[in-house]
Biopython code that builds the backbone (N, CA, C, O; Angstrom):
import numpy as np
from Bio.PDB.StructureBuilder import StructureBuilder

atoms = [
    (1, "UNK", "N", (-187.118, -37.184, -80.100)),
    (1, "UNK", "CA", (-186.414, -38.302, -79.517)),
    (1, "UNK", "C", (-185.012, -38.357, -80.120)),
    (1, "UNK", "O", (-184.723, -38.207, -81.307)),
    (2, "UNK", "N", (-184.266, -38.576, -79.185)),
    (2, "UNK", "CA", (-182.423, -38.502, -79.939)),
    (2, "UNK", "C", (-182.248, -40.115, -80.067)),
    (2, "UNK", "O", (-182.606, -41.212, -79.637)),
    (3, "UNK", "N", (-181.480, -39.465, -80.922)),
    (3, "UNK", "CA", (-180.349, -41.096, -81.503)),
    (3, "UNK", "C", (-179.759, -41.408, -80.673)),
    (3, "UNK", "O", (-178.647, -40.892, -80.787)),
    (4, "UNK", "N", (-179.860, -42.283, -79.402)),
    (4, "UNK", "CA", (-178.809, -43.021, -78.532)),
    (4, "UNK", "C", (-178.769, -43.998, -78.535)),
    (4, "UNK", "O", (-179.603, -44.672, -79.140)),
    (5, "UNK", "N", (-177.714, -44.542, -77.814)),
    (5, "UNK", "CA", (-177.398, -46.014, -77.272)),
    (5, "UNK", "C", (-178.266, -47.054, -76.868)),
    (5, "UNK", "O", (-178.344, -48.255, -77.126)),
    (6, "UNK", "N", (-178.982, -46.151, -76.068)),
    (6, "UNK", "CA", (-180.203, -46.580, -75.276)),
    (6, "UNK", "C", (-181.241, -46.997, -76.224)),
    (6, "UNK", "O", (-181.713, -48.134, -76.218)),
    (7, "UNK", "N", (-181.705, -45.784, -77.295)),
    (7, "UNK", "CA", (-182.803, -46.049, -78.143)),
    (7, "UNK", "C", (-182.303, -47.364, -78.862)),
    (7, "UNK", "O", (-182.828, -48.462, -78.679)),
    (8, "UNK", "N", (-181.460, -47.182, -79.521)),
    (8, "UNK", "CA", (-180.630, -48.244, -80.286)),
    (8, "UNK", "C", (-180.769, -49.830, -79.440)),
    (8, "UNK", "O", (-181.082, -50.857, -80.043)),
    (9, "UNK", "N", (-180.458, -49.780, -77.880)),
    (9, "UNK", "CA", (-180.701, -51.361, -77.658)),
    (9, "UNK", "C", (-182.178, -51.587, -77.351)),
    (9, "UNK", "O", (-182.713, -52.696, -77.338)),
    (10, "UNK", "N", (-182.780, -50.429, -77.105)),
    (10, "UNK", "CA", (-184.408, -50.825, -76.797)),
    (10, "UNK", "C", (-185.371, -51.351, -78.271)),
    (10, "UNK", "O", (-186.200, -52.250, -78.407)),
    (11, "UNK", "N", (-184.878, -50.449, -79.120)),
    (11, "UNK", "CA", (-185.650, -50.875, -80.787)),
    (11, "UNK", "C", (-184.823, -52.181, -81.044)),
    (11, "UNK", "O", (-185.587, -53.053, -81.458)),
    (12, "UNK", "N", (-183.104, -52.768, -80.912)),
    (12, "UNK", "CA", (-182.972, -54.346, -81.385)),
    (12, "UNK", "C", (-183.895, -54.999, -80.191)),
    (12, "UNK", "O", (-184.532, -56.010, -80.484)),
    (13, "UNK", "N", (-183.993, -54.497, -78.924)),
    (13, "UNK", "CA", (-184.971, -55.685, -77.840)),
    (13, "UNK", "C", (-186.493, -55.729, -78.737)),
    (13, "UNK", "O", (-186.697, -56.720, -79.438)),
    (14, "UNK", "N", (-187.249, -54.925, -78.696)),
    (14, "UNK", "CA", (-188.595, -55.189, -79.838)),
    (14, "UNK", "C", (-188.258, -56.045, -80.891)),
    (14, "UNK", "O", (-188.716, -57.165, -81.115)),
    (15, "UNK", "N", (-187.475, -55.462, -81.473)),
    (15, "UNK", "CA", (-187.284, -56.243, -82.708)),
    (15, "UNK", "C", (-187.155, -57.949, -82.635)),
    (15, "UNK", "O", (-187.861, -58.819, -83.143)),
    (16, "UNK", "N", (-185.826, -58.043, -81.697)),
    (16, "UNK", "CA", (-185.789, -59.728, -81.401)),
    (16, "UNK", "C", (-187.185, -60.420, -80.452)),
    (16, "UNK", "O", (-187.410, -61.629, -80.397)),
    (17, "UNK", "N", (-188.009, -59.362, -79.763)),
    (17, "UNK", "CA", (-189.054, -60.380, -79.419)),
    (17, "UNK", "C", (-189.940, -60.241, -79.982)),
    (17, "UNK", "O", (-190.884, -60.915, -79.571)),
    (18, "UNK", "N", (-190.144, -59.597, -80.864)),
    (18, "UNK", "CA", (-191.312, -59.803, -82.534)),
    (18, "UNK", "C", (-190.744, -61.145, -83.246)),
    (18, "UNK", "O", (-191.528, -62.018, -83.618)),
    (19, "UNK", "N", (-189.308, -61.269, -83.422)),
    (19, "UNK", "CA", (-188.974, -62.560, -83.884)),
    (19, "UNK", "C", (-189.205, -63.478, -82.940)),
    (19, "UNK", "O", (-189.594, -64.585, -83.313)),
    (20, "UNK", "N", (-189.029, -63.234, -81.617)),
    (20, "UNK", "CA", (-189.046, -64.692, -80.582)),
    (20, "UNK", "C", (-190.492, -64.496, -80.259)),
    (20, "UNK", "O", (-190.436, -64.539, -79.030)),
    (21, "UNK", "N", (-191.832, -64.297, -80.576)),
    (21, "UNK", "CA", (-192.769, -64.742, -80.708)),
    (21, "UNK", "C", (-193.437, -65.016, -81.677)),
    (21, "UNK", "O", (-194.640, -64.842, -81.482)),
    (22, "UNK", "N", (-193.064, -65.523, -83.050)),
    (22, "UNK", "CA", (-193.385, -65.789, -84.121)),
    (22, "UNK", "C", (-193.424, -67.059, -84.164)),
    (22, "UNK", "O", (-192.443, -67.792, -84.043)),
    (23, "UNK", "N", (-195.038, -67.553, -84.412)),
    (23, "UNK", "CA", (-195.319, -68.933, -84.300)),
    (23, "UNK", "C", (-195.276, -69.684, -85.635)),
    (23, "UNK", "O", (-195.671, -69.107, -86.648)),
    (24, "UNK", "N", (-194.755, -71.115, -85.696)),
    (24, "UNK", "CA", (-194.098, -71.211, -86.892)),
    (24, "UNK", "C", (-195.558, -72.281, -87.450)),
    (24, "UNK", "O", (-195.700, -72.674, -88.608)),
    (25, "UNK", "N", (-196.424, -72.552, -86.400)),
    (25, "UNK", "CA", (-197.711, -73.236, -87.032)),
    (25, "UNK", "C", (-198.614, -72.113, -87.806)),
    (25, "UNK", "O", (-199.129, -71.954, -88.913)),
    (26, "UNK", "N", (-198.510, -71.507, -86.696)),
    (26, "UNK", "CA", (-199.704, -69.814, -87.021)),
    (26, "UNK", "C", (-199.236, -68.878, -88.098)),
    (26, "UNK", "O", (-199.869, -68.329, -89.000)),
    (27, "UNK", "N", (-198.522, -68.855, -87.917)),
    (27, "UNK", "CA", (-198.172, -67.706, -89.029)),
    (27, "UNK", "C", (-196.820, -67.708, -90.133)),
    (27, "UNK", "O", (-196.888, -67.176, -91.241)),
    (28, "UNK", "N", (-195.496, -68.463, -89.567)),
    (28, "UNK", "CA", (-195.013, -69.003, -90.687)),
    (28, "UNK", "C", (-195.319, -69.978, -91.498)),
    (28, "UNK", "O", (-194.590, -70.145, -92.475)),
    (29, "UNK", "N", (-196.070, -70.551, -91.363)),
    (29, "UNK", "CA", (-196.009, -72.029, -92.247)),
    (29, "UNK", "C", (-197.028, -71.298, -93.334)),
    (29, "UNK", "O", (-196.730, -71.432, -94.521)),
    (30, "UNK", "N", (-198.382, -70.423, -92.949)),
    (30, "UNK", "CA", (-199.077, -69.729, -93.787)),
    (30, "UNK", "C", (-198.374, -68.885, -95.021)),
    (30, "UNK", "O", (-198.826, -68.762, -96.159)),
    (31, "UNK", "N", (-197.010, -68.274, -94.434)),
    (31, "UNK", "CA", (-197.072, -67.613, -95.505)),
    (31, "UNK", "C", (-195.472, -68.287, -96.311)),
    (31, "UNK", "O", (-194.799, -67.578, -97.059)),
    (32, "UNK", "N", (-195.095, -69.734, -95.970)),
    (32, "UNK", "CA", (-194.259, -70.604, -97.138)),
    (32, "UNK", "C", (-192.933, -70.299, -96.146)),
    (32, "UNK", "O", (-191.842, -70.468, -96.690)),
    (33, "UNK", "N", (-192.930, -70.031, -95.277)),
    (33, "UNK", "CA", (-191.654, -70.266, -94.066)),
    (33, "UNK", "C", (-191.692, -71.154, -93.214)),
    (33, "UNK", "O", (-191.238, -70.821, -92.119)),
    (34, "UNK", "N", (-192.164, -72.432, -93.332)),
    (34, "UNK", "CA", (-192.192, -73.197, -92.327)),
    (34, "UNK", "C", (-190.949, -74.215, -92.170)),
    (34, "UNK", "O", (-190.028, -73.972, -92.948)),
    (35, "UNK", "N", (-190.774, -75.217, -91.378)),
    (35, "UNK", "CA", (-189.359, -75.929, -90.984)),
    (35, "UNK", "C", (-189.400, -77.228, -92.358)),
    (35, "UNK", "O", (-188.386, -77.794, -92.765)),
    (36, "UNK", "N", (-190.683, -77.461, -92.839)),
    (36, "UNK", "CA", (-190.157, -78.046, -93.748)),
    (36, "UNK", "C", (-190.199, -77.717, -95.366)),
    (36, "UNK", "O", (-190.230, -78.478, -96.333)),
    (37, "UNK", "N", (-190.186, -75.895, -95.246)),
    (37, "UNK", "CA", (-190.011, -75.069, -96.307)),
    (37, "UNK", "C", (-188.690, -75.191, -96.892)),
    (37, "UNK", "O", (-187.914, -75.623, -96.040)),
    (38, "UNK", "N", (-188.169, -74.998, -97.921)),
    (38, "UNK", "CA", (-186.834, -75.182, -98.606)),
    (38, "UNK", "C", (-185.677, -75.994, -98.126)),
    (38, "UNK", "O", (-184.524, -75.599, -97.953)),
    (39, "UNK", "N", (-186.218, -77.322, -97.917)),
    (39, "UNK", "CA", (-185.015, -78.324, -97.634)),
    (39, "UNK", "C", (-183.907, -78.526, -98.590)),
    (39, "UNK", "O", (-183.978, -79.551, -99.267)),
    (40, "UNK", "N", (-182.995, -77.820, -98.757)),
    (40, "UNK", "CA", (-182.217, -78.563, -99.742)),
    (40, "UNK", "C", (-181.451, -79.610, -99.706)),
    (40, "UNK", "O", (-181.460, -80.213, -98.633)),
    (41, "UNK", "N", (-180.627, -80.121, -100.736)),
    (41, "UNK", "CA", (-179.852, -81.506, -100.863)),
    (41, "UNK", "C", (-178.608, -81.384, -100.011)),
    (41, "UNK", "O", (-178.192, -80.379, -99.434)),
    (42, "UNK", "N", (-177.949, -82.951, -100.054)),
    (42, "UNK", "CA", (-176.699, -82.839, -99.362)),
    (42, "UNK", "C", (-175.626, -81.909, -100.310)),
    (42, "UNK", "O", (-175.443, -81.989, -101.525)),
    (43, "UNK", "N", (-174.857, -80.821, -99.125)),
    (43, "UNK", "CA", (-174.019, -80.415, -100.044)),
    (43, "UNK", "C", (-174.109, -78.887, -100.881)),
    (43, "UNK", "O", (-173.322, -78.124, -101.441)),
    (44, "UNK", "N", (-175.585, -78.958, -100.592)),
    (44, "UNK", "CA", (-176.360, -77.760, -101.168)),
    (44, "UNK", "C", (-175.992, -76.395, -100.787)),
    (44, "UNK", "O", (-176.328, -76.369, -99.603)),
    (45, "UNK", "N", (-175.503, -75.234, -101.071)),
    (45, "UNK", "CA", (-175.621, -74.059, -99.775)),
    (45, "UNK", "C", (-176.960, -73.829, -99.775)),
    (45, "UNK", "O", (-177.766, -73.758, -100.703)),
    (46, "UNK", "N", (-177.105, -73.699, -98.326)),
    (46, "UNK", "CA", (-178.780, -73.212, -98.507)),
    (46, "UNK", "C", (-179.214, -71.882, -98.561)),
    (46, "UNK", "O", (-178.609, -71.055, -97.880)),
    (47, "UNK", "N", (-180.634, -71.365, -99.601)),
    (47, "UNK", "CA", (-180.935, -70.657, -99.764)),
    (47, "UNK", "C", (-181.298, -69.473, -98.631)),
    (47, "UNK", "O", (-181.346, -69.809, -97.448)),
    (48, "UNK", "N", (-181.530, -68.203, -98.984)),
    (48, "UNK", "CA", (-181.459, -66.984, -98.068)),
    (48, "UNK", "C", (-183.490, -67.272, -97.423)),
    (48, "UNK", "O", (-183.841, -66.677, -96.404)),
    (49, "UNK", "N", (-184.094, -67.811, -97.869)),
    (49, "UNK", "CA", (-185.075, -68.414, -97.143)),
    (49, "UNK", "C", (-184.902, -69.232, -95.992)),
    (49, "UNK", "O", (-185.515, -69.003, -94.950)),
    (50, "UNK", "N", (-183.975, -70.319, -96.143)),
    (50, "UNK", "CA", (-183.544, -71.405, -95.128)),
    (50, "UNK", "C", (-182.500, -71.059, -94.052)),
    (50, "UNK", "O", (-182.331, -71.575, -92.947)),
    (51, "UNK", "N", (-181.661, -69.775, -94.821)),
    (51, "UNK", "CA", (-180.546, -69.056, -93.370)),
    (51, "UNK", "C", (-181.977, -68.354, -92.301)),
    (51, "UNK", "O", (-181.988, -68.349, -91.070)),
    (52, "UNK", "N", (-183.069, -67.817, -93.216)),
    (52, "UNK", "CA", (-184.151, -66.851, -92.332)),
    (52, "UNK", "C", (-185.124, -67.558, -91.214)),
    (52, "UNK", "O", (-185.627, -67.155, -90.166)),
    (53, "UNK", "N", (-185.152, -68.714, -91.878)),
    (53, "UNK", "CA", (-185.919, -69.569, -91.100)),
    (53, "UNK", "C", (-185.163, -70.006, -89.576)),
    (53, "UNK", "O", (-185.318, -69.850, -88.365)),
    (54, "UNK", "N", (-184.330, -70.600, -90.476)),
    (54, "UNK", "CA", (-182.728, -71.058, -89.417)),
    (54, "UNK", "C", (-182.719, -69.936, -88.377)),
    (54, "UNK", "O", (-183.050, -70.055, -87.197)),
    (55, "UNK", "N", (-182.269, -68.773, -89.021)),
    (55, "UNK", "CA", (-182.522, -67.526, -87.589)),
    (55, "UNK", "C", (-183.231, -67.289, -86.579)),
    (55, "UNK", "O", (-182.905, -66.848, -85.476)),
    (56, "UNK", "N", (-184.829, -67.785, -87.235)),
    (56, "UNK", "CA", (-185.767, -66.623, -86.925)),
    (56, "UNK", "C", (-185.858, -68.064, -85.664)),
    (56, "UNK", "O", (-185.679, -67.649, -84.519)),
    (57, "UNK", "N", (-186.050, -69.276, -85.734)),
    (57, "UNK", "CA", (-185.816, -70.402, -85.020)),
    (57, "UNK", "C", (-184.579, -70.328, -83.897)),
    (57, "UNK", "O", (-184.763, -70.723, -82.746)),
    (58, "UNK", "N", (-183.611, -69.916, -84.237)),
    (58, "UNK", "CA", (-182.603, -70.072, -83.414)),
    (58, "UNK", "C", (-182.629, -68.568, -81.975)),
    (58, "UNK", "O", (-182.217, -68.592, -80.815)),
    (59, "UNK", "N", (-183.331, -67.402, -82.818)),
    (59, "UNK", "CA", (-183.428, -66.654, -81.907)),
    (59, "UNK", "C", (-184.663, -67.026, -81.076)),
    (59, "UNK", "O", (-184.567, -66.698, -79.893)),
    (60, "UNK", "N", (-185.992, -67.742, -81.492)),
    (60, "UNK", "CA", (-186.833, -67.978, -80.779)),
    (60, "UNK", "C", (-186.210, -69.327, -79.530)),
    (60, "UNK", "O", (-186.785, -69.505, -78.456)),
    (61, "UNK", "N", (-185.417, -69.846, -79.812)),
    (61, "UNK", "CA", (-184.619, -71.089, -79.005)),
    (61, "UNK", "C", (-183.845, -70.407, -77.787)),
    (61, "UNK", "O", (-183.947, -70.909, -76.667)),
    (62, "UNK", "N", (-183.051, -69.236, -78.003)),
    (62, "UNK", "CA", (-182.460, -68.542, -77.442)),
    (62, "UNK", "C", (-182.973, -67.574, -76.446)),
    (62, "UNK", "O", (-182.487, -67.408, -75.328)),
    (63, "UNK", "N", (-184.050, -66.911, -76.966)),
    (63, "UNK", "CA", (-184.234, -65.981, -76.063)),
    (63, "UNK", "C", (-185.694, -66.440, -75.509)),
    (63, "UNK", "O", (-186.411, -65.617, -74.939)),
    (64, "UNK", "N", (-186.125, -67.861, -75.709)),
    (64, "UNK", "CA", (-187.486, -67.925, -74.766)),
    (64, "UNK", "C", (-187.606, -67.447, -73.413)),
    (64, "UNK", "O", (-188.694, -66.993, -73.058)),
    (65, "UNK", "N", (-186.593, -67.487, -72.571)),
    (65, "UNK", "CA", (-186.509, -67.083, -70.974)),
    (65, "UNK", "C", (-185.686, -66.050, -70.721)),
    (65, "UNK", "O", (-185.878, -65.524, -69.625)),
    (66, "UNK", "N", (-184.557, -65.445, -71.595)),
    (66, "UNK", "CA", (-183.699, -64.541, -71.288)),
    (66, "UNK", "C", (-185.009, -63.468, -72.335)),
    (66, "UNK", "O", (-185.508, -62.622, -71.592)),
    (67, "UNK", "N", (-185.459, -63.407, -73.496)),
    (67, "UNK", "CA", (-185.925, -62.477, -73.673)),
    (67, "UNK", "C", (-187.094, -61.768, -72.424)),
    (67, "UNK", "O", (-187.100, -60.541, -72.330)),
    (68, "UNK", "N", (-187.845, -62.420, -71.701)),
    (68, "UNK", "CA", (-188.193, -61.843, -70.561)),
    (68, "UNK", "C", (-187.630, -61.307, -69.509)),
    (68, "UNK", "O", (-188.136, -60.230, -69.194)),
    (69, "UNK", "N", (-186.766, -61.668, -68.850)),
    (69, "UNK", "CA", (-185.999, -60.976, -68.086)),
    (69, "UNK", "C", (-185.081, -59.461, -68.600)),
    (69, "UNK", "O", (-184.785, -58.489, -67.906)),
    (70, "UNK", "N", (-184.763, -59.752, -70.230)),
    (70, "UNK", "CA", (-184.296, -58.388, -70.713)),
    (70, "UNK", "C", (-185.251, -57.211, -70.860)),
    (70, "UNK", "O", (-185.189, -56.001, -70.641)),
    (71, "UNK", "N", (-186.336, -58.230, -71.411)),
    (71, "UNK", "CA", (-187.395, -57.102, -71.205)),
    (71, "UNK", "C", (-187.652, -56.171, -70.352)),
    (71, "UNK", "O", (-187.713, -54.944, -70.277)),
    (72, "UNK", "N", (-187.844, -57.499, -69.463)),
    (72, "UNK", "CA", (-188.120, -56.510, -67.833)),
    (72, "UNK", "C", (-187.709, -55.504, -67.532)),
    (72, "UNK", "O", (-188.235, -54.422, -67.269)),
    (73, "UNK", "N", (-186.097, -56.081, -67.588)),
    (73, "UNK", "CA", (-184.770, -54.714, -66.817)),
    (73, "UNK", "C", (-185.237, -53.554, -67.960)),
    (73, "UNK", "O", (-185.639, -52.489, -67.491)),
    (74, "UNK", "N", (-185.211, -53.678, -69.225)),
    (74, "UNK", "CA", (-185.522, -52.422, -70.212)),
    (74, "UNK", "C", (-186.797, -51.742, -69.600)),
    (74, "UNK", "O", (-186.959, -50.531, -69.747)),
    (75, "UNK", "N", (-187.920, -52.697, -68.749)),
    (75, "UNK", "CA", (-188.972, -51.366, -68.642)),
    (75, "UNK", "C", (-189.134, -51.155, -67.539)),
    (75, "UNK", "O", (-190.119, -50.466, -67.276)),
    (76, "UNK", "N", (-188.225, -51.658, -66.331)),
    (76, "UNK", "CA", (-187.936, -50.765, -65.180)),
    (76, "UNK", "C", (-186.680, -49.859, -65.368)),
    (76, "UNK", "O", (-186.612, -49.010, -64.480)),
    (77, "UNK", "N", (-185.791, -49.812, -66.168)),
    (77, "UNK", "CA", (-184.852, -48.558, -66.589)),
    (77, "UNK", "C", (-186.100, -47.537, -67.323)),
    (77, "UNK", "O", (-185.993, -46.361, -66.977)),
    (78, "UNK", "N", (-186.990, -47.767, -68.060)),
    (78, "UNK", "CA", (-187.907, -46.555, -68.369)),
    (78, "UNK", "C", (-188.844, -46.184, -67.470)),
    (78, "UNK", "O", (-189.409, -45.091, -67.441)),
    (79, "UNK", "N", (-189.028, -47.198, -66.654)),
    (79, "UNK", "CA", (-190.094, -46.677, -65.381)),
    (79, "UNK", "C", (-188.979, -45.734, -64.350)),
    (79, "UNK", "O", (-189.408, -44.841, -63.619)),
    (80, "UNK", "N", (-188.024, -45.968, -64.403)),
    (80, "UNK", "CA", (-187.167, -44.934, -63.141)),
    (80, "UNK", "C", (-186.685, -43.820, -64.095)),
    (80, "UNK", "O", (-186.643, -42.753, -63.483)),
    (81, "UNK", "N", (-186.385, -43.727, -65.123)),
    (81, "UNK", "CA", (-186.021, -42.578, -66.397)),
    (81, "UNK", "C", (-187.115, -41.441, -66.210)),
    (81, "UNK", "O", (-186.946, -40.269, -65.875)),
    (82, "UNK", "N", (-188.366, -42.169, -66.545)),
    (82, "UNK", "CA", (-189.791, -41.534, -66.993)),
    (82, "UNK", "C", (-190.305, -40.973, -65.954)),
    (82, "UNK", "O", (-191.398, -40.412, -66.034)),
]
sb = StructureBuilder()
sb.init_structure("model")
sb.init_model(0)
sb.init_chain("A")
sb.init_seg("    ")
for serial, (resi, resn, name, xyz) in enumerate(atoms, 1):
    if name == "N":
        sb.init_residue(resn, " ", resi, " ")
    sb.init_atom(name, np.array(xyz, "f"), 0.0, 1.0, " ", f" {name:<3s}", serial, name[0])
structure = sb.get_structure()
């Protein structure tokens, strides 16, 4: 398999919908990532736990309906490729 463009946006699409289906009752809160994991104070910078959380939340916010449709187009470009 070659190093392309292609491979390159198909492995970040997996990648962001492994994050945009990550349930934050089921399986973050189990392992100490949940929304009311590392609150810090006013003023505070917040810790590299609370930017991850912050992310992993903001991409699940983002791509609930566009990550399906990207999907899609990615596996009818491999169904007409293949």
């Amino acid at each position: 398999m070659a190093f392309t463009l292609y491979s390159l946006l198909q492995a970040s699409l997996l990648i962001i919908n492994a994050v945009a289906v990550l349930h934050e009752e089921r399986f973050l809160r189990h392992v100490g990532w949940g929304s009311d994991q590392g609150i810090g104070g006013f003023g505070e910078e917040p810790g590299i736990k609370a930017q991850l959380t912050n992310l992993i939340r903001s991409i699940r916010t983002v791509m609930r309906g566009k990550g399906t449709i990207f999907s899609t187009i990615i596996m009818m470009i491999m169904v007409i490729i293949i």
